[in-house]
C-alpha positions, -999 to +999 in steps of 0.1 A: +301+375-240+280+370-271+296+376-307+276+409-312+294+425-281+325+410-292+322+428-329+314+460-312+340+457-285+371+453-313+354+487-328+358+507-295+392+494-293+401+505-323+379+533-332+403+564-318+431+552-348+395+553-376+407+587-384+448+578-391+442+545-408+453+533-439+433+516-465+450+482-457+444+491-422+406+497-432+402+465-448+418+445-421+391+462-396+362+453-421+376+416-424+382+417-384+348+422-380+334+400-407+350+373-394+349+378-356+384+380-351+399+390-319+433+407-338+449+407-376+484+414-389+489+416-428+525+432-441+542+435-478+574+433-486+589+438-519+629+443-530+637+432-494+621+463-483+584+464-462+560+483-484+531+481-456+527+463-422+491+469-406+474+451-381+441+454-363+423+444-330+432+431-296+455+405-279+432+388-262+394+390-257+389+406-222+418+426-222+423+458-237+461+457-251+461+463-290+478+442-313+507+456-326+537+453-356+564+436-331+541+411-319+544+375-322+518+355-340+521+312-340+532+301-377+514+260-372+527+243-399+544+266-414+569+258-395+577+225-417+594+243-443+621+258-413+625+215-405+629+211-441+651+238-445+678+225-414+675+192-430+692+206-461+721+217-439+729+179-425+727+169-462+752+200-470+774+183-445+772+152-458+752+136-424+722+126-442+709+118-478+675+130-492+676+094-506+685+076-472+659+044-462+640+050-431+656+014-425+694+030-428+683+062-410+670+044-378+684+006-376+672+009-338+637+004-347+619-020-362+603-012-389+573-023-409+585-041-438+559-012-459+581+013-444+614+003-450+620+025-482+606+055-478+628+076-479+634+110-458+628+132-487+592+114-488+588+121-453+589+161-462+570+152-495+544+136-475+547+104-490+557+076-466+521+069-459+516+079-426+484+091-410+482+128-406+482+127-366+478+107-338+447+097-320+433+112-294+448+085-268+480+082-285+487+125-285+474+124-252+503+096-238+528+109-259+520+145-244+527+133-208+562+124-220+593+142-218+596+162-253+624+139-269+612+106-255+578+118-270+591+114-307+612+087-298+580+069-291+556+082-323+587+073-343+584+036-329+552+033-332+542+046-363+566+029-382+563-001-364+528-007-378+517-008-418+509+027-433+476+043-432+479+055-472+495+038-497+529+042-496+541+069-524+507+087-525+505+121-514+488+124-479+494+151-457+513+140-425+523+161-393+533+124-381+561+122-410+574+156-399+577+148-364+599+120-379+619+137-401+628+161-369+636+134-349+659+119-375+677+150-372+678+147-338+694+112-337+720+124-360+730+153-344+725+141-307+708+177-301+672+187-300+652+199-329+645+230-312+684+234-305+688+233-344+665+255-354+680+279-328+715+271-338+707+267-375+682+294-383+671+318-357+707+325-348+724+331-382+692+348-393+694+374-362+656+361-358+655+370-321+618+368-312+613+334-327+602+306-300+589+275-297+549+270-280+524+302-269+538+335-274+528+348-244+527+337-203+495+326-191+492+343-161+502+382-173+482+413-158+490+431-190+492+410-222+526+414-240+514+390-267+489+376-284+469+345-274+450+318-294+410+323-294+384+296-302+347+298-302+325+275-276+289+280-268+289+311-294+312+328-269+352+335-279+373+323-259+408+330-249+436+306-245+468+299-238+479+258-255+495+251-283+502+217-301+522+193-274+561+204-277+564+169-296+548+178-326+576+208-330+591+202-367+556+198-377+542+232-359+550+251-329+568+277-341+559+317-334+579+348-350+575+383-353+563+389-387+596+411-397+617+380-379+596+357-398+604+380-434+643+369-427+636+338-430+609+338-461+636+358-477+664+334-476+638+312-498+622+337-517+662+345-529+670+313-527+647+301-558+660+328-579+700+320-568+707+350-556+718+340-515+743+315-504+726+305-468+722+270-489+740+259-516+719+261-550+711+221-554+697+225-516+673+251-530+665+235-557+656+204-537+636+222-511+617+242-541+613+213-563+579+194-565+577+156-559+574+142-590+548+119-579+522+149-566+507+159-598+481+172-580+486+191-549+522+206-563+537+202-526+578+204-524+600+185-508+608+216-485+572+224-469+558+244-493+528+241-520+544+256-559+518+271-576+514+294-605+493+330-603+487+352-628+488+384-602+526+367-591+540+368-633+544+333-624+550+308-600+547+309-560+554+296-529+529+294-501+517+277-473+491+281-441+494+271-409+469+266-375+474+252-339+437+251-342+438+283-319+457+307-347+461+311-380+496+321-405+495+325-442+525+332-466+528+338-503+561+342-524+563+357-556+600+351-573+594+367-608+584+401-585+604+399-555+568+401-530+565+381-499+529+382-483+517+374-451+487+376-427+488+363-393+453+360-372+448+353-333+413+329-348+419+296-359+398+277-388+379+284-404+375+322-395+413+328-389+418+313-422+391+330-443+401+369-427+440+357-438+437+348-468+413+378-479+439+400-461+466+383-484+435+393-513+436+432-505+469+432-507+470+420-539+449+446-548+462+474-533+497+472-539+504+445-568+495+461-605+485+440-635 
């Protein structure tokens, strides 16, 4: 199926709503089709409180069902900030140090003597030096492992061998995340999925969130939406996601409203107004390394930025399995979270969020 009669297949799907849509739902059906994207969801909230949710397009290409409001989209590395975040918990309970030495955390290993002291706050901070993923023959061995034996092994190797960066430079890392998940795990003697469940989700009441592709591979009627990517200018379907041992890095997927829940806790959580964490765990998670003057990343997973539209500062983050895409935008000063979930990876996925995250702006946040 060429890309023409994909643009004008997502119109007829859509075309019987034209006459009830919004104008956020309009733009999300322009952008849909500008970008050749299979489905869209973009939502406000503000004050707690969801001032628009609209999505657009279908769940998969060859199949008819729509996207809708309850579905769940694939966060990719958004998920960091929710390893981040459960990290702050073992340090609440006195398990674990931001501070602590790789060399203290895991004596079982040994570790390259460039290694040592990084610490696990550098690890979220993206500072330890480690290469941003694995090669192709090391994911693919790893992959064929059972999931905790899979980070058991990354953790070995990569910090068995001299860094990649210099240590103390900021270099994006899924590797380091990976890491700082398992060093949960070691400490807790539970998997990192377990603790997100017990942790988050749970407390939260974020029910649809799950680990891997939202949806079963061999449904006759799509409850969910799957990943797309384009090949020989055709779109294709399909149902993968990063290997389950890259989880604290980025394989969670949320309903956007479950998703909300947790975004609140941190957009709150800057301005001290909840008590999931105790205010020096927010401030930790919210601060910015001091040694990333330029890319202004936390030690919690998220970029701090300033915006004029936001009165201030934000946080934000994207995220992509390479088959999806997940945006998110915090504004403190205004009480807004924005978000825009696509079922398009890079860079089309990526472009259609963040110009859904752009009408929003304009629609619905005044000078």
């Amino acid at each position: 199926m060429r890309l023409n009669t994909l643009i004008l297949s997502f119109l007829i799907a859509t075309a019987a709503f034209a006459s009830e849509q919004t104008e956020l739902e309009k733009q999300l059906e322009t952008l849909r089709e500008a970008y050749v994207i299979p489905g869209i969801s973009a939502a406000i909230y503000r004050d707690g409180q969801l001032v628009e949710h609209a999505v657009s397009g279908i769940r998969k290409v060859g199949s008819p069902e729509l996207i809708s409001r309850d579905d769940k989209f694939h966060l990719g590395s958004c998920t960091k900030s929710m390893t981040a975040t459960v990290a702050a918990t073992f340090v609440e309970e006195g398990k674990l140090s931001w501070k602590s030495k790789l060399s203290d955390l895991l004596p079982e290993i040994e570790i390259h003597p460039d290694l040592k002291t990084v610490s696990y706050e550098m690890l979220l901070a993206h500072g330890s030096g480690l290469e941003k993923d694995p090669d192709d023959e090391t994911y693919i061995e790893l992959e064929k492992l059972e999931t905790l034996e899979g980070r058991d092994k990354l953790t070995a190797l990569y910090l068995g061998k001299a860094p990649t960066f210099k240590v103390g430079t900021f270099n994006y890392s899924n590797i380091a995340y990976i890491i700082a998940g398992h060093i949960l795990e070691k400490i807790s003697g539970k998997s990192w999925e377990m603790l997100l469940q017990e942790r988050l989700f749970i407390p939260l009441g974020m029910q649809s969130c799950g680990f891997g592709p939202t949806s079963e591979p061999n449904e006759t009627v799509q409850m969910q939406p799957w990943g797309h990517v384009i090949k020989d200018w055709t779109i294709r379907p399909v149902h993968d996601d990063n290997a389950p041992f890259y989880g604290p890095s980025a394989n969670v997927h949320c309903s956007v409203s479950d998703w909300v829940k947790y975004l609140d806790v941190h957009l709150r959580g800057f301005k001290v107004e909840v008590k999931f964490l105790q205010e020096e765990s927010f401030e930790q998670l919210h601060k910015i390394w001091p040694d990333d003057k330029f890319n202004q990343y936390t030690y919690g997973g998220w970029y701090r930025l300033k915006r004029d539209w936001a009165k201030g500062e934000v946080l934000t983050h994207t995220g992509t399995n390479t088959y999806n895409y997940a945006s998110v935008w915090m504004a403190p000063k205004t009480n807004t979270i924005l978000v825009s979930t696509a079922n398009r990876s890079r860079f089309s996925g990526g472009w259609a969020s963040s110009d859904a995250i752009s009408a929003m702006i304009r629609l619905f946040i005044k000078d």
